[in-house]
Every structure is written in structure tokens, then in C-alpha cells.
N, CA, C and O atoms as a GROMACS GRO file, in nm:
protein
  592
    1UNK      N    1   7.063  11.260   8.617
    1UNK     CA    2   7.005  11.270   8.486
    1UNK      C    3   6.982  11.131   8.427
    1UNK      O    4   6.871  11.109   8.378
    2UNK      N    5   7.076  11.035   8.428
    2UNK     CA    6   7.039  10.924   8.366
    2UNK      C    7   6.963  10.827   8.446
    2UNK      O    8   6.906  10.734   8.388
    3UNK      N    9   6.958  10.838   8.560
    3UNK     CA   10   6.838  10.820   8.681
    3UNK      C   11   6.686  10.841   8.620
    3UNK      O   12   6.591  10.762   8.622
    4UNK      N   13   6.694  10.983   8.563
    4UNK     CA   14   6.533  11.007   8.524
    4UNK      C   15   6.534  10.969   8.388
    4UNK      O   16   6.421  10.975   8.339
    5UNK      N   17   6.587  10.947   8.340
    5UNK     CA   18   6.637  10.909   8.224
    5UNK      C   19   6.504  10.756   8.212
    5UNK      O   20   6.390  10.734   8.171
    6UNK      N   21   6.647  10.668   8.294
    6UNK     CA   22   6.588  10.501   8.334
    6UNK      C   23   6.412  10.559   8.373
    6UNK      O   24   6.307  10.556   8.309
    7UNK      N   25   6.430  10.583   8.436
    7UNK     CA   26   6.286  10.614   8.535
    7UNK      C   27   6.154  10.637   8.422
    7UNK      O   28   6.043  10.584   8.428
    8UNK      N   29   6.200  10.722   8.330
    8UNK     CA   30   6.095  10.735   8.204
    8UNK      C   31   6.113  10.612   8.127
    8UNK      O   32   6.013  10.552   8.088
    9UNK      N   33   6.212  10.575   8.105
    9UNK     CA   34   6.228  10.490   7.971
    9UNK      C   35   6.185  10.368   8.044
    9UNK      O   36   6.188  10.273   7.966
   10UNK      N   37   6.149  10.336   8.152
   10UNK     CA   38   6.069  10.192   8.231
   10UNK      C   39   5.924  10.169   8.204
   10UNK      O   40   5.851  10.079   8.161
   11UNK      N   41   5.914  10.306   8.254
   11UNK     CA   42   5.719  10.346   8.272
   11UNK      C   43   5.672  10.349   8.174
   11UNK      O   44   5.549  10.340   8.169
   12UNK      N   45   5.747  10.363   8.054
   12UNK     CA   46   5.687  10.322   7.882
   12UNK      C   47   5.649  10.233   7.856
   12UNK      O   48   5.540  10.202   7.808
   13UNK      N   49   5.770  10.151   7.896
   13UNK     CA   50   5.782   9.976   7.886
   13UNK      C   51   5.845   9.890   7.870
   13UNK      O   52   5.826   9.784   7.810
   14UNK      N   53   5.951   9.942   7.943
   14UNK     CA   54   6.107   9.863   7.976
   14UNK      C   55   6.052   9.694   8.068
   14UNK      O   56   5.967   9.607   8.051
   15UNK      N   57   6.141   9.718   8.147
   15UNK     CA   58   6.138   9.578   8.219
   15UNK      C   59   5.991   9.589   8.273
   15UNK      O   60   5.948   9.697   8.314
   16UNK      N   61   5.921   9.487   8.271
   16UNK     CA   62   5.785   9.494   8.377
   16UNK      C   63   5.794   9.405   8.502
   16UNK      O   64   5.864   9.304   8.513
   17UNK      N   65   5.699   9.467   8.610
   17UNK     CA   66   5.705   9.352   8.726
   17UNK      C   67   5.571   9.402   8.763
   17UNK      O   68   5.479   9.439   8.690
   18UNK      N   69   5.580   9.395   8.888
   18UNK     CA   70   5.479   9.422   8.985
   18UNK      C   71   5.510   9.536   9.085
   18UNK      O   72   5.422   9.561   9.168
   19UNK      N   73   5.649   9.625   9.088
   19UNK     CA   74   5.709   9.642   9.188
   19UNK      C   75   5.647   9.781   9.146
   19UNK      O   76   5.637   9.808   9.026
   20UNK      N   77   5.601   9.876   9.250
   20UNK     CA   78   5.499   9.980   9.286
   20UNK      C   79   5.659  10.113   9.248
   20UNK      O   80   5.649  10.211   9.173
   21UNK      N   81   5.764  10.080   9.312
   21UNK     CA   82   5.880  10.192   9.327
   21UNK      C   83   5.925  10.172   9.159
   21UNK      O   84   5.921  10.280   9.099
   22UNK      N   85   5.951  10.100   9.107
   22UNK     CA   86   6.035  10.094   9.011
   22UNK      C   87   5.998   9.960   8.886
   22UNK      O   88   5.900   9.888   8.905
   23UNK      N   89   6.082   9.943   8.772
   23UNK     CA   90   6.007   9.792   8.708
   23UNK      C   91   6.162   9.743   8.726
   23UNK      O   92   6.176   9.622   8.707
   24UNK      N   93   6.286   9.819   8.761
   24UNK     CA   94   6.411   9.738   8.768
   24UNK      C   95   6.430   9.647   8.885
   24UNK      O   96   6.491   9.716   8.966
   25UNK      N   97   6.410   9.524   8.939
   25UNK     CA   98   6.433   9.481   9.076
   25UNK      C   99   6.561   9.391   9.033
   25UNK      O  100   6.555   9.305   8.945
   26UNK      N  101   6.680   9.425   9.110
   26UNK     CA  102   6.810   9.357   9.105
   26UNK      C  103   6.850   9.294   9.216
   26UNK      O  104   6.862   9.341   9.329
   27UNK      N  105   6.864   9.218   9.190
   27UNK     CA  106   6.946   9.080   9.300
   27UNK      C  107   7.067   9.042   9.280
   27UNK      O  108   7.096   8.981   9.177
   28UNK      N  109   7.158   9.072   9.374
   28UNK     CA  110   7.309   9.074   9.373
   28UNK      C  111   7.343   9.004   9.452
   28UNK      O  112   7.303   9.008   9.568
   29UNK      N  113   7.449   8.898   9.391
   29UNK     CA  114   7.465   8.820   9.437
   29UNK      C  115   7.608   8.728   9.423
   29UNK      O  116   7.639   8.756   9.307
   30UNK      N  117   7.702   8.646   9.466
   30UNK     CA  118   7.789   8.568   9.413
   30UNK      C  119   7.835   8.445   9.483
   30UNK      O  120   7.837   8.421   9.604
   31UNK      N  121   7.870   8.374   9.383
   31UNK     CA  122   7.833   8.208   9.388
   31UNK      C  123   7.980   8.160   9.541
   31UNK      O  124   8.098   8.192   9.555
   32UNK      N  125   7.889   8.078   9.617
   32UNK     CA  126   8.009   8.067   9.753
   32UNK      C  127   8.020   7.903   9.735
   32UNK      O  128   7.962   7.826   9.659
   33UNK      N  129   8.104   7.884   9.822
   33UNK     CA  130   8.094   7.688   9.809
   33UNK      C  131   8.020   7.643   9.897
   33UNK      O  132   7.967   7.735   9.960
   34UNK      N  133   8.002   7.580   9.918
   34UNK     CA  134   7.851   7.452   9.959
   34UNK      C  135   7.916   7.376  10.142
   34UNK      O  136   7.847   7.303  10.214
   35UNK      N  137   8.046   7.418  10.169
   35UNK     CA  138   8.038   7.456  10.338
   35UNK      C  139   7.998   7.582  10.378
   35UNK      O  140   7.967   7.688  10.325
   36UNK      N  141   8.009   7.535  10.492
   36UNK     CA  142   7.981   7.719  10.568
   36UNK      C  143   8.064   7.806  10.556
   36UNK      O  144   8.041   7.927  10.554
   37UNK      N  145   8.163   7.755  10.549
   37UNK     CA  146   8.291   7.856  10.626
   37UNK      C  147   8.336   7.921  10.412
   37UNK      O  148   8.278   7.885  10.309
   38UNK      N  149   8.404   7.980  10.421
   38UNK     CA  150   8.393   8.082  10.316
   38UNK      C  151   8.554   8.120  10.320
   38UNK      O  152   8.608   8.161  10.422
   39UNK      N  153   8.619   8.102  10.204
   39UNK     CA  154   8.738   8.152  10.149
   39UNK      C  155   8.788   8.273  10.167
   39UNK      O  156   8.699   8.356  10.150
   40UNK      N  157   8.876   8.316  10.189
   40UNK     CA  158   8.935   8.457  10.167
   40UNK      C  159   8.888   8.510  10.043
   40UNK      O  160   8.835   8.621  10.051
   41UNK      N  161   8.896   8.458   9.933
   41UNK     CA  162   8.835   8.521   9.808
   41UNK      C  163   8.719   8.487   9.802
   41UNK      O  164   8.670   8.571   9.726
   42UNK      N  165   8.621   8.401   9.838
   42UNK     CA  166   8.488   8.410   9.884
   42UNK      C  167   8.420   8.539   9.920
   42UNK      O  168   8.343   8.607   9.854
   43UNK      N  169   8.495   8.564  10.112
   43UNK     CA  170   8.474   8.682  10.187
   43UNK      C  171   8.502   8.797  10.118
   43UNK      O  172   8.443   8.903  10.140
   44UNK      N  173   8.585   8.784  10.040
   44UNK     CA  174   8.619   8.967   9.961
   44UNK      C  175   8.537   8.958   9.836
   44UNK      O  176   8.535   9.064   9.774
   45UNK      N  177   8.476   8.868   9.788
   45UNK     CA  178   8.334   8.869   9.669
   45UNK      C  179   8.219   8.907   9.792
   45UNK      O  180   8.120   8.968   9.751
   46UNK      N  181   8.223   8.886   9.888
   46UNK     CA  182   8.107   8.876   9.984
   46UNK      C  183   8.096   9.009  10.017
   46UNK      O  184   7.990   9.071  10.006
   47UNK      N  185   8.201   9.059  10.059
   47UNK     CA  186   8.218   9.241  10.093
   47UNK      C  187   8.188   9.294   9.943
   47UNK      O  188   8.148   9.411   9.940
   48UNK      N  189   8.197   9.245   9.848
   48UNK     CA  190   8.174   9.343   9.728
   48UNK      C  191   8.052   9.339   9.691
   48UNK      O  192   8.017   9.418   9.603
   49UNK      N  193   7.932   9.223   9.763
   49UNK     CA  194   7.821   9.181   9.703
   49UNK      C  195   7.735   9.327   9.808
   49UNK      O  196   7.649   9.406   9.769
   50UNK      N  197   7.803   9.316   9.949
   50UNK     CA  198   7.721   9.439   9.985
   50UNK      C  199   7.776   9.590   9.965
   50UNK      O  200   7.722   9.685  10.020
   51UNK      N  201   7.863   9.601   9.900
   51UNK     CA  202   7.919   9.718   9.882
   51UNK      C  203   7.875   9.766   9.734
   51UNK      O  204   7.863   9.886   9.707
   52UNK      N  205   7.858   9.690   9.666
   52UNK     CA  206   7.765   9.718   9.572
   52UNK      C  207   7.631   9.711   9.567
   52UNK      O  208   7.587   9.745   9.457
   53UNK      N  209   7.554   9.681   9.642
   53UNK     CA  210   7.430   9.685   9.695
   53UNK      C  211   7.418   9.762   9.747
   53UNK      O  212   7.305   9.806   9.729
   54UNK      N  213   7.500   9.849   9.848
   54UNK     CA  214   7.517  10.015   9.902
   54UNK      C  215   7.512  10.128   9.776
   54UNK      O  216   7.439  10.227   9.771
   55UNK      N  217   7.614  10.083   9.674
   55UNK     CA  218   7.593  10.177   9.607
   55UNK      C  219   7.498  10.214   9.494
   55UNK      O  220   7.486  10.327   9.447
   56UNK      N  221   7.425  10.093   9.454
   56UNK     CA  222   7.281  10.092   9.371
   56UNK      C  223   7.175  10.116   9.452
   56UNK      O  224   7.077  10.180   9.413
   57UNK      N  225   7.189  10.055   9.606
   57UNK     CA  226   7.081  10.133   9.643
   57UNK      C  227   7.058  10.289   9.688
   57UNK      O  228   6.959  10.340   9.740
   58UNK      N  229   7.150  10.333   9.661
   58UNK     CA  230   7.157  10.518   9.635
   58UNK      C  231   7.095  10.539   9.516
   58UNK      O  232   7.017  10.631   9.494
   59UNK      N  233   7.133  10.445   9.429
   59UNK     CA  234   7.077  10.500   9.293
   59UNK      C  235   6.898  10.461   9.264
   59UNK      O  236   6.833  10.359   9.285
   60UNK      N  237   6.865  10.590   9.209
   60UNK     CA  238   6.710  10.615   9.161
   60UNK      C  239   6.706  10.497   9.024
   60UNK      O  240   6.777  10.523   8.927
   61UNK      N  241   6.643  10.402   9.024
   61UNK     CA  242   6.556  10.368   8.909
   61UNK      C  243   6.534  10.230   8.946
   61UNK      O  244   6.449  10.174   8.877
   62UNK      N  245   6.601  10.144   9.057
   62UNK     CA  246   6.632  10.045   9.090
   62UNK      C  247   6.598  10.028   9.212
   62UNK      O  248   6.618  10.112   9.300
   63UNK      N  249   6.523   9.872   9.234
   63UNK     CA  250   6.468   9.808   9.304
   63UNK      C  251   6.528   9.682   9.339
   63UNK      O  252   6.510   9.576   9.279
   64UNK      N  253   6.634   9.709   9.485
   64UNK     CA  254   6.706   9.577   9.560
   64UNK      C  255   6.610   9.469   9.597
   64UNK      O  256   6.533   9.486   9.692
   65UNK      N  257   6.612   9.355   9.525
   65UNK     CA  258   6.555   9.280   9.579
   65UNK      C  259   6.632   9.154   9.645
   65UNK      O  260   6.737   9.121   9.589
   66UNK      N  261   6.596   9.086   9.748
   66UNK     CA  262   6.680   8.955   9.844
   66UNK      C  263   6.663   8.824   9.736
   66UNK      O  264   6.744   8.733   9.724
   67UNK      N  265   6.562   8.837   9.677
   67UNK     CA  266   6.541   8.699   9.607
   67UNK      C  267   6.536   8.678   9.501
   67UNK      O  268   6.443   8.731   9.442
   68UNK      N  269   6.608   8.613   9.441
   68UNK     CA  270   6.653   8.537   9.281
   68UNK      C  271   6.473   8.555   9.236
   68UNK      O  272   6.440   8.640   9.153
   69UNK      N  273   6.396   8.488   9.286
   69UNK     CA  274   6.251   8.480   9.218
   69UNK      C  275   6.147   8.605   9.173
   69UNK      O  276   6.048   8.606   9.099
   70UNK      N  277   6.226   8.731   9.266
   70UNK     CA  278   6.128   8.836   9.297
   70UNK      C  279   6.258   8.966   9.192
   70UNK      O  280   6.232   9.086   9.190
   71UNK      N  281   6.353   8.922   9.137
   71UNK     CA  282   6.446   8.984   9.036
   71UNK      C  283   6.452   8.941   8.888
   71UNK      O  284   6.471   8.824   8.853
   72UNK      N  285   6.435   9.043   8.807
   72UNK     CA  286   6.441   9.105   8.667
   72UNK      C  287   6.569   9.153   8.580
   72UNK      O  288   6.570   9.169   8.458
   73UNK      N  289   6.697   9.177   8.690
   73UNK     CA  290   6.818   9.167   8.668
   73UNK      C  291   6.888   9.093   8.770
   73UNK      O  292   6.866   9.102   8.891
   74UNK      N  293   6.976   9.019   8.711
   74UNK     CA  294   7.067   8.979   8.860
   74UNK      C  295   7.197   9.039   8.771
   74UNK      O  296   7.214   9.053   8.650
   75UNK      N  297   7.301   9.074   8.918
   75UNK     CA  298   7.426   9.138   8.853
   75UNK      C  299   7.534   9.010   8.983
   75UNK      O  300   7.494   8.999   9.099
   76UNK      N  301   7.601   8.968   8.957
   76UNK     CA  302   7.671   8.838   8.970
   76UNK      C  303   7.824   8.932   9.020
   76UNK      O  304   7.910   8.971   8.941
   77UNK      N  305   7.824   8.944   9.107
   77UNK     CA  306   7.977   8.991   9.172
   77UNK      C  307   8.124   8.835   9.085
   77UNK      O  308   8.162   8.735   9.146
   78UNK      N  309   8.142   8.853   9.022
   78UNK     CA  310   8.247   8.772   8.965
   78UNK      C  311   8.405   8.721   9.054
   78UNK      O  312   8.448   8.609   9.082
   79UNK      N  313   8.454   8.844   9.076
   79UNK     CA  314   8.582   8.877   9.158
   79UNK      C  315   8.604   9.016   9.189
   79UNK      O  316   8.561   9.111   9.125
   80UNK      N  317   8.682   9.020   9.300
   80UNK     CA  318   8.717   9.143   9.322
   80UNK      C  319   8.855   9.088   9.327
   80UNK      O  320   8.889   8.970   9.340
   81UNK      N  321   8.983   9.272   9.304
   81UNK     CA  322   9.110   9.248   9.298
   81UNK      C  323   9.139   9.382   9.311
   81UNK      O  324   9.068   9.474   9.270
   82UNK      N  325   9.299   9.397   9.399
   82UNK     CA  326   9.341   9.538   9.453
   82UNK      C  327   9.462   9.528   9.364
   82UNK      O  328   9.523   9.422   9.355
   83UNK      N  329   9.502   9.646   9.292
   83UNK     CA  330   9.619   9.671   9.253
   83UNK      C  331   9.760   9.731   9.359
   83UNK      O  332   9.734   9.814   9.446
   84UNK      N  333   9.880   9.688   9.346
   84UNK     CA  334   9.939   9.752   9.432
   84UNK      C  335   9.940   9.921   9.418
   84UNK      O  336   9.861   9.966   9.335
   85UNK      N  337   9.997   9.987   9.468
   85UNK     CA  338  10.025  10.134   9.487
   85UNK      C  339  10.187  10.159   9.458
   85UNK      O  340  10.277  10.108   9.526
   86UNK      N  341  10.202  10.221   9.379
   86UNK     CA  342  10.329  10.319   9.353
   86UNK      C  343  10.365  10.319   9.464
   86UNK      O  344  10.279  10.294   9.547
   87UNK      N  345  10.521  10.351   9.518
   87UNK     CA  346  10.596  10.411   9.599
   87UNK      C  347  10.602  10.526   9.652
   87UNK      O  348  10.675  10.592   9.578
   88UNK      N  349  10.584  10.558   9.696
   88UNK     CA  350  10.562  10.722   9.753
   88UNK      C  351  10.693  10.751   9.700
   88UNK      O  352  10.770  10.665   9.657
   89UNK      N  353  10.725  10.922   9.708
   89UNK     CA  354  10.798  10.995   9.676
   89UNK      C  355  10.972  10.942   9.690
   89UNK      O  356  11.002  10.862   9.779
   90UNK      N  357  11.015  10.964   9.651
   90UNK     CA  358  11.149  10.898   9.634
   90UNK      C  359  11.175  10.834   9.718
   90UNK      O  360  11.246  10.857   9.816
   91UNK      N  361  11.083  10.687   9.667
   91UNK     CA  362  11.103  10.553   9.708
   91UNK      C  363  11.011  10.468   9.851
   91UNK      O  364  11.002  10.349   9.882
   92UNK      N  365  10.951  10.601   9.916
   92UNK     CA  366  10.941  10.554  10.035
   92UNK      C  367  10.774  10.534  10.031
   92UNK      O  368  10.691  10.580   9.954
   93UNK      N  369  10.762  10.460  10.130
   93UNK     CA  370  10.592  10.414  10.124
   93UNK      C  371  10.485  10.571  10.121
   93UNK      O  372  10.499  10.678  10.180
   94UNK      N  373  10.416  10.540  10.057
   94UNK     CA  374  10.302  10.625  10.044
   94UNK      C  375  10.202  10.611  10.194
   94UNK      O  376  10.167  10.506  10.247
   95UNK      N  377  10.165  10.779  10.247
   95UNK     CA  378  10.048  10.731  10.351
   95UNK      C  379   9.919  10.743  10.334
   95UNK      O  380   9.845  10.759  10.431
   96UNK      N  381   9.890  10.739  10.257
   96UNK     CA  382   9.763  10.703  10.138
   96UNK      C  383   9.722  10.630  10.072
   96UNK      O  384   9.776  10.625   9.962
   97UNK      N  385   9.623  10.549  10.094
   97UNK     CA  386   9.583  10.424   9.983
   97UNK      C  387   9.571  10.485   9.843
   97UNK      O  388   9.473  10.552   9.808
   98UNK      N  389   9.668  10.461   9.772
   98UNK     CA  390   9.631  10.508   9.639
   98UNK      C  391   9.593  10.394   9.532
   98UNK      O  392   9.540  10.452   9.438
   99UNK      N  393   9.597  10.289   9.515
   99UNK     CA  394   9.636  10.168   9.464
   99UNK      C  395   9.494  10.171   9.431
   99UNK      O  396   9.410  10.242   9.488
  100UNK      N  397   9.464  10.052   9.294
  100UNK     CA  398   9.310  10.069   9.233
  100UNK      C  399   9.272   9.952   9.277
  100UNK      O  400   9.358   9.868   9.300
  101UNK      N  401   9.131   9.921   9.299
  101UNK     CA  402   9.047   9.827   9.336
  101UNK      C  403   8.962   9.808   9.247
  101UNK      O  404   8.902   9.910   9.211
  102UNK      N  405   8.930   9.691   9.186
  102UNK     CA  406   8.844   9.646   9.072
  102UNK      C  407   8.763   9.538   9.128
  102UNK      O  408   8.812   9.440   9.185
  103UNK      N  409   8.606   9.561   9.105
  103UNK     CA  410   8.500   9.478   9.116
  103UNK      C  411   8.446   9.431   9.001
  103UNK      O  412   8.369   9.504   8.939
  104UNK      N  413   8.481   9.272   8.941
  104UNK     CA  414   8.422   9.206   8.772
  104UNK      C  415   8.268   9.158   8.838
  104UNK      O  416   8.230   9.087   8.931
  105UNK      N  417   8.203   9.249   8.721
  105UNK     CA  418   8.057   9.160   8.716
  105UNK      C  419   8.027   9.098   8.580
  105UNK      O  420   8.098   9.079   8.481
  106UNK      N  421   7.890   9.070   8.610
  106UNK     CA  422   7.811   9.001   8.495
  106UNK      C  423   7.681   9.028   8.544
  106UNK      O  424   7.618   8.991   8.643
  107UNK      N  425   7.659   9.097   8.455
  107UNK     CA  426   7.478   9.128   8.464
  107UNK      C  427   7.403   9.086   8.341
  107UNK      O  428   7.439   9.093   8.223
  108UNK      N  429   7.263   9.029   8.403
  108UNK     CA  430   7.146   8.994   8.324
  108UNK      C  431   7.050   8.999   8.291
  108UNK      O  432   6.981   8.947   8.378
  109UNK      N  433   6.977   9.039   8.191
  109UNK     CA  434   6.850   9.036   8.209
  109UNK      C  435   6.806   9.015   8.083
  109UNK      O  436   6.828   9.068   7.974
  110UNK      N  437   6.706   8.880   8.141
  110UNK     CA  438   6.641   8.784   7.988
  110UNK      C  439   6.757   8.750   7.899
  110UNK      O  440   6.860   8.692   7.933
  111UNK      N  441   6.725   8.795   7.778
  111UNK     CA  442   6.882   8.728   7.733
  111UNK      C  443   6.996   8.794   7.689
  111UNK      O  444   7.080   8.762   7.604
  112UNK      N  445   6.986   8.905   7.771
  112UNK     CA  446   7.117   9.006   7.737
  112UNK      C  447   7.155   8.977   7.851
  112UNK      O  448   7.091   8.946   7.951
  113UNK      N  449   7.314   8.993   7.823
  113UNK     CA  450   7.417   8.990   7.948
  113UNK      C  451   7.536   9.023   7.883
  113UNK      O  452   7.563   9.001   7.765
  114UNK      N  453   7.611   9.084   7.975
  114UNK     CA  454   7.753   9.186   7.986
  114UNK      C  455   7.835   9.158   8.099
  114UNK      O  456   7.775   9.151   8.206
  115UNK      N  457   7.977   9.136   8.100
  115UNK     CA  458   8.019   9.145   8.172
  115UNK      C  459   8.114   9.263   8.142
  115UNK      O  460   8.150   9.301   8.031
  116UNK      N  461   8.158   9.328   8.292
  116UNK     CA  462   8.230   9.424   8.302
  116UNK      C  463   8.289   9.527   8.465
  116UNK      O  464   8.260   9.490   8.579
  117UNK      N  465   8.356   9.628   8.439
  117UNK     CA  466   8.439   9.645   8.596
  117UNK      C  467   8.411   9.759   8.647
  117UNK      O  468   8.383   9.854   8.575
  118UNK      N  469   8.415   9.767   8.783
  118UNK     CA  470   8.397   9.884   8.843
  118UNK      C  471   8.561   9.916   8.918
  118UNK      O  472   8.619   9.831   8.985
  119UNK      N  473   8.612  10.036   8.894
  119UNK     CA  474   8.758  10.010   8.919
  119UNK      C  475   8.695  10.193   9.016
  119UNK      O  476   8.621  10.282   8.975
  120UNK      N  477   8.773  10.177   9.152
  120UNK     CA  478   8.793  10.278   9.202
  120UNK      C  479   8.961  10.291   9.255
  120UNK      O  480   9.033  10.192   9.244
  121UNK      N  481   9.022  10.433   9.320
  121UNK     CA  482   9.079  10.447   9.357
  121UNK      C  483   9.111  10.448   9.513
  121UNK      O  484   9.077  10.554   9.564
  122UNK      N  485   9.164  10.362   9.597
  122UNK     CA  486   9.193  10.362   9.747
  122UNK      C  487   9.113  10.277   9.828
  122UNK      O  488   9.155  10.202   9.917
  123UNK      N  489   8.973  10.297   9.784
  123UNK     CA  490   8.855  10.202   9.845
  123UNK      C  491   8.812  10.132   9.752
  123UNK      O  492   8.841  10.153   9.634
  124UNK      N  493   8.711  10.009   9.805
  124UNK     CA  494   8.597   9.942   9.770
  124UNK      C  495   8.456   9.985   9.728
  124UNK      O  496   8.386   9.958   9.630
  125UNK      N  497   8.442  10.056   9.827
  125UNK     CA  498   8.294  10.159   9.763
  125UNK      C  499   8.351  10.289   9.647
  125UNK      O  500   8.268  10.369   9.603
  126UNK      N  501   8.456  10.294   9.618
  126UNK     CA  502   8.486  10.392   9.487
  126UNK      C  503   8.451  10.293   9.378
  126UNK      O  504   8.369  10.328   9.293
  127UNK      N  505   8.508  10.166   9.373
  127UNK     CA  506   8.508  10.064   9.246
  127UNK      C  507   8.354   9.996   9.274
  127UNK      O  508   8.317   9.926   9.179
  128UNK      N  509   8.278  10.001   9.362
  128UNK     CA  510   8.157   9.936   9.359
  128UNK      C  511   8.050  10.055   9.331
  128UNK      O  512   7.940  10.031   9.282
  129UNK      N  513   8.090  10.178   9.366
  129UNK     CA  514   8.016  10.288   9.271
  129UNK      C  515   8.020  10.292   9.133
  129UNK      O  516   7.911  10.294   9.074
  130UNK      N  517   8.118  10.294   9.070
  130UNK     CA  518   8.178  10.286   8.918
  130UNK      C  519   8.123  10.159   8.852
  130UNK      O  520   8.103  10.138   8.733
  131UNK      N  521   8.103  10.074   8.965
  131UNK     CA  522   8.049   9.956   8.890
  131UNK      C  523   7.850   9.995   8.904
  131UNK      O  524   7.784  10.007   8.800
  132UNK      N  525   7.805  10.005   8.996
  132UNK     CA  526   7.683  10.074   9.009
  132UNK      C  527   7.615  10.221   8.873
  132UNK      O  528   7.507  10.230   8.814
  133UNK      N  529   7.714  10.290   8.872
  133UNK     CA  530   7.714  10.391   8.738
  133UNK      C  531   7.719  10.295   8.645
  133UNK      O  532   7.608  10.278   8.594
  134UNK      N  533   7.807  10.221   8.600
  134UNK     CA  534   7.802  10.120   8.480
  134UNK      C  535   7.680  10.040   8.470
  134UNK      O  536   7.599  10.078   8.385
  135UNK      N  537   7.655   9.951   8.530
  135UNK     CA  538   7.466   9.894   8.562
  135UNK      C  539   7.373   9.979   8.472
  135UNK      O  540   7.318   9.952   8.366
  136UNK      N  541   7.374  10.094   8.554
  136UNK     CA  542   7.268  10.220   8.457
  136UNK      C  543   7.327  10.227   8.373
  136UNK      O  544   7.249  10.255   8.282
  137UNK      N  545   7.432  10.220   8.333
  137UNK     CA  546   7.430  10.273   8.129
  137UNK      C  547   7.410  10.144   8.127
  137UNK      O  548   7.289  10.149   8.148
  138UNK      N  549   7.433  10.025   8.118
  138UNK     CA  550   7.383   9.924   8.077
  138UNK      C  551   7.267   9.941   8.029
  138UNK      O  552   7.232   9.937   7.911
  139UNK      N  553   7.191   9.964   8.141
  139UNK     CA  554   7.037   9.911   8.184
  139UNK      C  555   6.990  10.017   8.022
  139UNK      O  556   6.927   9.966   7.929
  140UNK      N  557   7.029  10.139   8.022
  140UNK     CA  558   6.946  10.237   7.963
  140UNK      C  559   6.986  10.201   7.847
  140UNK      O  560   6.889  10.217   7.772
  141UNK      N  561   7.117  10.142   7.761
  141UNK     CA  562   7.177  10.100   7.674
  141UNK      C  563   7.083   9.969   7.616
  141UNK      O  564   7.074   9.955   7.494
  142UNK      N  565   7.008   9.863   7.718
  142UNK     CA  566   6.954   9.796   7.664
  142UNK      C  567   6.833   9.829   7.649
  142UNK      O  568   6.764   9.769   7.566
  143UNK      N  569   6.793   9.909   7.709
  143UNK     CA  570   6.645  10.004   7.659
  143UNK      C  571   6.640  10.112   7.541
  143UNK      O  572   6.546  10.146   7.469
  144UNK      N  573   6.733  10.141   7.546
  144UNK     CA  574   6.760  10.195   7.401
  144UNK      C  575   6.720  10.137   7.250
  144UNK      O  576   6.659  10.177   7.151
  145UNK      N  577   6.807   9.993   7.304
  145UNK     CA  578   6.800   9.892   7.219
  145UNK      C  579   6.674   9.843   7.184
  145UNK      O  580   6.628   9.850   7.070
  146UNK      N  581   6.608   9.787   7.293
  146UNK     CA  582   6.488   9.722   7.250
  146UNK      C  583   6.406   9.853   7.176
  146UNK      O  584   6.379   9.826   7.059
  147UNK      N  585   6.366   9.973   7.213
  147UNK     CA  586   6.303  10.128   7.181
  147UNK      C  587   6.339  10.092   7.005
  147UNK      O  588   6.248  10.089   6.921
  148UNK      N  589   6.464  10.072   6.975
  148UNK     CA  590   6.542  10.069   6.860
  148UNK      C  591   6.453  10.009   6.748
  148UNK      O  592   6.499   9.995   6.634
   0.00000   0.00000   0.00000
């Protein structure tokens, strides 16, 4: 619903581009250091940059794009972070990832920007979905706005 939602509220005259599928094109992305080789907390921003790119590109209204030049939003993977997990039942380890996983962004477009989290339970693609659902209320939140 809030898929067709975005989808109408574009074709009015939300974001414009050129792009034939959609007017949202997002480029996701997060900032690495300037060797090759890549940090442990680098690599786990790096797994969240495509795991959230998995889960927007499921979503209808939005257009993945590879390049900073050819994007209308960029959403900025910030950090990712795992919470521990409770103890299983009197005391003893749990055999279930239960523990929460949180993905911080920052998304932009022109001169609005928000930062905020996608928190799932057990996995990475639960908290990079939640963060993907959040994007769209954004997105439709600032179309609202401008409509306003």
C-alpha cells in the first residue's frame, strides 16, 4: 500500500529524473578508508550496504542506482551493531539467535535529511528490511511535506 502510495505521489511531482521505472533512484552506500584492505567494522557496514540494497530492491517505488551522479537519494549505511541475547532458559545458552541487530542510516535528498535505524531480530536482513520500510515512510513523509 504505501508502495502505490510513493508510486502516485512521484508521477505528480515528487522527485524528478529521467528514470523510465520510477523518479526515486537511491544509491547506497558507506564511507571506507582510502587502503584496500577494509576493517572489521568497515566489512560489517559493507555487508549492510548490500543487505540493504536487497531489501529496497524488493521494494516498489525505488530505483537502485551504482552511481552517486545518476542518484536523487543517497541513504549512507552509518554503522551497524548486534545486541547480545538473553540466556536461554534457566541460565543456559539459547539455540536461537535471538539478540537484535541494528543498521544507523542517514538519508538524503536535496536538503532534507534524517537519520535513523533499522533494528531486526536474529538476522541482518530483518534490521535492513525495517530500515528499507523506514526509507518509504520517509520518502512519502517528505512528499507529503512538500504537497503541504
Amino acid at each position: 500500500m504505501v508502495a502505490a502510495m510513493l508510486l502516485a505521489m512521484f508521477a505528480v511531482g515528487g522527485l524528478q529524473g529521467t528514470d523510465n521505472e520510477t523518479t526515486v533512484r537511491a544509491f547506497v552506500f558507506t564511507a571506507t578508508g582510502a587502503s584496500g584492505e577494509h576493517t572489521p567494522e568497515e566489512q560489517g557496514r559493507l555487508d549492510a550496504v548490500r543487505d540493504v540494497r536487497d531489501a529496497l530492491g524488493k521494494k516498489k517505488g525505488i530505483t537502485l542506482v551504482n552511481s552517486r551522479a545518476d542518484a536523487n537519494l543517497f541513504i549512507e549505511v552509518l554503522s551497524r551493531e548486534q545486541r547480545e541475547e538473553p540466556g536461554g532458559g534457566f541460565g543456559g545458552k539459547s539455540i536461537t539467535r535471538m539478540g537484535d541487530t541494528i543498521i544507523r542510516l542517514k538519508v538524503k535528498s536535496g536538503d532534507d535529511e534524517s537519520e535513523f535505524k533499522g533494528m531486526g531480530q536474529g538476522t541482518w536482513g530483518r534490521a535492513a528490511k525495517d530500515a528499507a520500510d523506514r526509507v518509504l515512510k520517509w520518502i512519502a513523509r517528505l512528499e507529503t511535506k512538500k504537497k503541504g
